[in-house]
N, C-alpha and C positions, 0 to 999 in steps of 0.2 A: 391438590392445588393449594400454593400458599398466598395469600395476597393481602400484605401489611396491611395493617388497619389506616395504616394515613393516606394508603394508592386510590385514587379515582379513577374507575373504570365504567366506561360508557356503555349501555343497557345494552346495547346493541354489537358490544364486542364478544367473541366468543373466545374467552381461557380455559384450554383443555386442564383436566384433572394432572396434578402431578408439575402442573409449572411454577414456578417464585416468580411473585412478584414484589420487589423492594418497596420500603419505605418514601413516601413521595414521590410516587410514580404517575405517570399521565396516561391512561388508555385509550386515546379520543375515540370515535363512532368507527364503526365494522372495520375494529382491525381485527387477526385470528394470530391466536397463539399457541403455540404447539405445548407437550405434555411435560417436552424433554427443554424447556427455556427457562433462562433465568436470567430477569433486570434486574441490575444491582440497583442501588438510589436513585431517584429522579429522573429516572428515565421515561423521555418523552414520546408518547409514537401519537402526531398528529390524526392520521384516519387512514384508514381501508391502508393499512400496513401487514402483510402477515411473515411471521417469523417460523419458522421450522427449522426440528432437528433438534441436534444437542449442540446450543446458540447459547452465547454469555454477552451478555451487552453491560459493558463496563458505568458507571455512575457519571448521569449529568451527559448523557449522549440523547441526541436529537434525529429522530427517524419523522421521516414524510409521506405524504402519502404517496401509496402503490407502491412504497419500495417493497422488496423481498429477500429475504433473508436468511442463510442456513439452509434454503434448500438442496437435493442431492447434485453433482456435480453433473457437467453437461460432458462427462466422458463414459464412452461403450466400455470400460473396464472397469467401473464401479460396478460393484453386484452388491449392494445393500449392505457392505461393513458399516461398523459403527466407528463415526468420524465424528471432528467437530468445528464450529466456525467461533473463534473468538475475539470479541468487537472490545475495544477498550472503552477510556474514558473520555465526556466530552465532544467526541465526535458529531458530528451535522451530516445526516445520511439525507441529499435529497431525492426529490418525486424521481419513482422509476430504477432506482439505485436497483443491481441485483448483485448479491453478495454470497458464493457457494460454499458447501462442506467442503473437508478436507476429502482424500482417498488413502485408502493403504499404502500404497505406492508410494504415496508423496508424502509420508508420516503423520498423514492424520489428522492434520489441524489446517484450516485454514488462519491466518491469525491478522488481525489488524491493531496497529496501537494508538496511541492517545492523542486527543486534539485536532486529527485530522476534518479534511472538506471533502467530501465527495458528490461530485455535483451534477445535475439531472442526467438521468440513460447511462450512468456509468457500468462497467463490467468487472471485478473481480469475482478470479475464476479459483478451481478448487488451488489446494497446498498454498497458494500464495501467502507472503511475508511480509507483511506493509510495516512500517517504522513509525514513529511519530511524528507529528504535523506535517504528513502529507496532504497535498491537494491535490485532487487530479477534477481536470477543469470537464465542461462536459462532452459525453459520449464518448469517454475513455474505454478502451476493452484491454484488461491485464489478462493475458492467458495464462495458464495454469503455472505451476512451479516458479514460477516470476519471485523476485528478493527485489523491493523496492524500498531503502531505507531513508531515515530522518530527514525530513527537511525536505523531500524531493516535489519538482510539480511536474506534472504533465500539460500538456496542453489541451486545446479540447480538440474532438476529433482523431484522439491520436491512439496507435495499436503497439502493444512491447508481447515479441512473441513469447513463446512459453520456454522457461527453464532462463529468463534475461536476465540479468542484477543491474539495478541500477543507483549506482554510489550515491553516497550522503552528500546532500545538496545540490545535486545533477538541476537541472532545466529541461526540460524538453518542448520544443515550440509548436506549434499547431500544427494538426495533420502531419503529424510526422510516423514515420511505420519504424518501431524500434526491434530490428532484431538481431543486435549483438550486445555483450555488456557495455556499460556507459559508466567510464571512470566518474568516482568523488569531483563534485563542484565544476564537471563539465556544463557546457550548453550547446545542444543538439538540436539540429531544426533539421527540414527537407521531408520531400512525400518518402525515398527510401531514406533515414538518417544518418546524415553524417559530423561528424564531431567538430562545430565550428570554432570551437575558442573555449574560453571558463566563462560561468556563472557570477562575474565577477559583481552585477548587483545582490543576486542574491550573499554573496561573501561581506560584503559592505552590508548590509541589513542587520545581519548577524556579528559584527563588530568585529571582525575577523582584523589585527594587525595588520600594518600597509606591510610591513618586514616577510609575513606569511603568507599574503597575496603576492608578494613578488618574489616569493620561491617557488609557489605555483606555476609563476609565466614561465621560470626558468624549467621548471620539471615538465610542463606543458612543450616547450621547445625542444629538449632534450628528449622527450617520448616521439617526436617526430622523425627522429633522424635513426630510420631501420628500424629494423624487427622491434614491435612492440613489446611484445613480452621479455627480450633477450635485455633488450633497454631496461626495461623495469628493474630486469636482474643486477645487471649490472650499477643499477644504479642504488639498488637499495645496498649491495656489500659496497659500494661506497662509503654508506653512511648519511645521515642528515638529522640536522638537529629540530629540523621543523618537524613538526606533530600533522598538517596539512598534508607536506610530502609523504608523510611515513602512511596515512593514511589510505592513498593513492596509491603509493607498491606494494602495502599489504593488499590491497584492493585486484590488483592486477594477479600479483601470484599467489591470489589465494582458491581455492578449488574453484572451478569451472570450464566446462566444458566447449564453452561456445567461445566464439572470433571477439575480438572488442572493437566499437567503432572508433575509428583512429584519424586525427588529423587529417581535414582534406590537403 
């Protein structure tokens, strides 16, 4: 066990032998820390938090109580490999959060990146890929292998089945069930989801050019008309000089295996 001389740790917390703990760390009352963890700086865990596994919690990230963290994955094909869940910087994990190892199968990491919100009862599940400043609002459940990148939010209530991607700056509205990819800067609502329009606040937020929001509508219209994927093709040996666009058909014809939801 290593545990900076600056980390305050509550009498009542229990740190197995063999964990790091950083410099300006917060241990509040009965959290449990496993052998194979390591908080980088400042890392917070209000109470009754417990961490297990080979788990990295990135510097200036904030966990609450009863969240749970790096435990083994909730699939009958794990058999005890050694896996790992890696939590970036900054992050706000709240009460109830639970967040799994990776599995073999699924290369082994589970990974989340920086800044993001995850907020009461939410679910990441093993392999998944989280981006940076993600929020997913609460009692999200990501199932496994899920690719969830930058900027994206979920709604609360809402489920993306296993092996989905879902593009940089997507929306997803409440109680929605996501289970095909979800192009870049979409927005998707419904109990089964369907692809209503762009993200078009979220794009404004983010200063995005009116010039590149109104290549979007155009790329958005044009992916309506027939085969989704053929369109994509076709559209990208076109050419385009937007960086948005180009984002979106690299997005479409880039590996995966599952439908995309498309234009009602």
């Amino acid at each position: 066990m290593a545990v900076d001389a600056t980390a305050r740790v509550h009498v009542s917390s229990v740190i197995e032998p063999g964990a790091v703990i950083g410099p300006g760390c917060l241990i509040g009352p009965f959290c449990h820390i496993g052998p194979e963890v390591v908080l980088a700086e400042g890392v917070e865990l209000k109470s009754h938090v417990v961490i297990a596994g080979a788990t990295e919690i990135g510097a200036g990230t904030v966990v609450f109580p009863f969240a749970s963290l790096g435990q083994i994955p909730q699939d009958l094909k794990f058999k005890g490999e050694k896996t790992r869940l890696v939590i970036g910087a900054r992050n706000r994990i709240r009460e109830y959060v639970t967040m799994n190892c990776g599995t073999e199968g699924g290369g082994g990491v589970t990974r989340v990146g920086d800044d993001g919100l995850f907020m009461a009862n939410c679910h990441v599940a093993h392999d998944v890929q989280i981006g940076d400043r993600v929020i997913l609002v609460n009692s999200v459940a990501i199932a496994g292998h899920c690719v969830i990148e930058d900027d994206v939010i979920v709604g609360g209530l809402s489920g993306v089945h296993q092996w989905v991607r879902i593009g940089h700056g997507a929306i997803i509205g409440a109680l929605s069930m996501v289970a095909s990819d979800v192009i870049p800067h979409a927005l998707v609502a419904g109990p089964r989801a369907g692809l209503e329009g762009l993200n078009l606040v979220g794009l404004k937020r983010r200063g995005v050019e009116r010039s590149e929001i109104s290549a979007l509508r155009e790329l958005y219209m044009a992916l309506g008309e027939g085969n989704f994927r053929e369109q994509a093709r076709k559209l990208s040996e076109e050419g385009t000089e937007s960086r948005h666009v180009r984002e979106v058909l690299d997005f479409i014809l880039g590996p995966s295996d599952r439908s995309f939801l498309t234009p009602r």
